[in-house]
N, C-alpha and C positions, 0 to 999 in steps of 0.2 A: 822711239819712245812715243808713245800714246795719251793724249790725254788724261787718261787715267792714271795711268802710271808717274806722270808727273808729284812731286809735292805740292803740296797746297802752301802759300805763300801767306803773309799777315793778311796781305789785299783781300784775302778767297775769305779771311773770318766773316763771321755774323755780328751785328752788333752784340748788346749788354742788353739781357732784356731784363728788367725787375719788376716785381709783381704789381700788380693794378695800383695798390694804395702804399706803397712802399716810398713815397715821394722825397720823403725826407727821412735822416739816422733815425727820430722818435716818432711811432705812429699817433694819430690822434688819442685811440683807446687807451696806450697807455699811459699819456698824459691825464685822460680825465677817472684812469684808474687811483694813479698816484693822488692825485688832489682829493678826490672821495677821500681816499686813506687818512688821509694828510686831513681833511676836512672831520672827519670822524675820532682822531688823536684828538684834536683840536676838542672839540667837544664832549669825549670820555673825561678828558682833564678839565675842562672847566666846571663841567657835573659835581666832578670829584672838590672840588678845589672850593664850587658853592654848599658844599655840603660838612664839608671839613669846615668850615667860617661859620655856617650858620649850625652846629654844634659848639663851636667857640662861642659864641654870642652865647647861646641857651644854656653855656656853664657860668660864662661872667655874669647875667641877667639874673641867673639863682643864688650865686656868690653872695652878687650884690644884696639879693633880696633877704639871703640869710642874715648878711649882716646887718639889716637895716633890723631884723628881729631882736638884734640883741637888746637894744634900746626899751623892748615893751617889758612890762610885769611877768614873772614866771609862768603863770597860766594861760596869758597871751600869747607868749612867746613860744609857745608848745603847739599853741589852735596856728598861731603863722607860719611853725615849722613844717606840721601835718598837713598845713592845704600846699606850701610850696610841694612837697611831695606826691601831693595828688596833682598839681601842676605840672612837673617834671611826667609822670610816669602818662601823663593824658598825650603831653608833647611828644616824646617818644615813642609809645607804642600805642596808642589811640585810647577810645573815649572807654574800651572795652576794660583795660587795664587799671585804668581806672576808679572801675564802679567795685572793683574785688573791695568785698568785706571780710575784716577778722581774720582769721590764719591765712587765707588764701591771698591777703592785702600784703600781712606780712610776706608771704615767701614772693611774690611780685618783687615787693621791694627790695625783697634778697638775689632774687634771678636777674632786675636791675643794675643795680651795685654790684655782684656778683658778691655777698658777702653773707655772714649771718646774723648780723648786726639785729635785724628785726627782727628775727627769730626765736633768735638765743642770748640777746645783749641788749643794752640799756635802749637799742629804739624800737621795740616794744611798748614803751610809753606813747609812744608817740603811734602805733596800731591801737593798741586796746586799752591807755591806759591815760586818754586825753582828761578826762572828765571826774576820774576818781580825787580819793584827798590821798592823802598816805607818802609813802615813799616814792621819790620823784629822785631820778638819776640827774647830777649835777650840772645846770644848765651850760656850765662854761666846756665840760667834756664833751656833752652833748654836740654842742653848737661845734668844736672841735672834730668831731666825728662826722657829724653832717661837712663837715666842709672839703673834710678827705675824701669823700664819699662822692661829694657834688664836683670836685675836681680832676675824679677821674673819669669823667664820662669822657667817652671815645666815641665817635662816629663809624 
């Protein structure tokens, strides 16, 4: 029998060789994969979470401010419904939205609210009908309407 011909025994193996950076079960990359990610969750949801609160706020701050309306005379109480309006719609969709005047104010505040309330129903006084004398829709409805309306704002 010949060298060759022999088996090769455990003695005759080679070591283990593993790859240059393989040092340890987790490599470094994707440790600082996972943490990015992880760092990134982290920060999607606090976005979200600062943005969700401070929509909360800018409903109760209008709430409140509605309510503090009731308190004034009829015709004041109409001039502080209509600026809290232009308040809300500047906060939400900028200075641009705004500045709409007359039909194009009202459907803003329709596309807003998602409603037809200003369009087609009593907050219309409140677009084009601050300043006239006449028929004037019931403040307590009013003020009821507004507050449905200011309470579903969503972020």
């Amino acid at each position: 029998m010949t060298p060759a011909d022999a088996l090769p025994t455990l003695d005759a193996l080679r070591g283990l060789h593993l790859p240059n950076q393989a040092a340890g079960a987790i490599s470094g990359e994707v440790v600082v994969a996972s943490l990015a990610g992880f760092a990134a969750a982290l920060l999607v949801g606090l976005v979200r979470y600062l943005r969700v609160r401070a929509r909360a706020t800018l409903r109760r701050a209008a709430l409140r401010d509605l309510s503090a309306a009731r308190s004034l005379d009829p015709d004041a109480r109409l001039v502080a419904q209509a600026r809290l309006l232009r308040r809300l719609a500047r906060t939400l969709h900028g200075e641009a939205a705004a500045a709409a005047q007359g039909t194009a104010w009202a459907q803003r505040l329709d596309g807003l609210f998602s409603t037809t309330f200003f369009t087609a129903g009593a907050g219309r006084t409140l677009v084009e009908g601050l300043y006239r004398r006449g028929d004037r829709p019931d403040p307590a409805a009013l003020d009821a309407e507004l507050g449905r309306l200011i309470g579903r704002i969503r972020g």
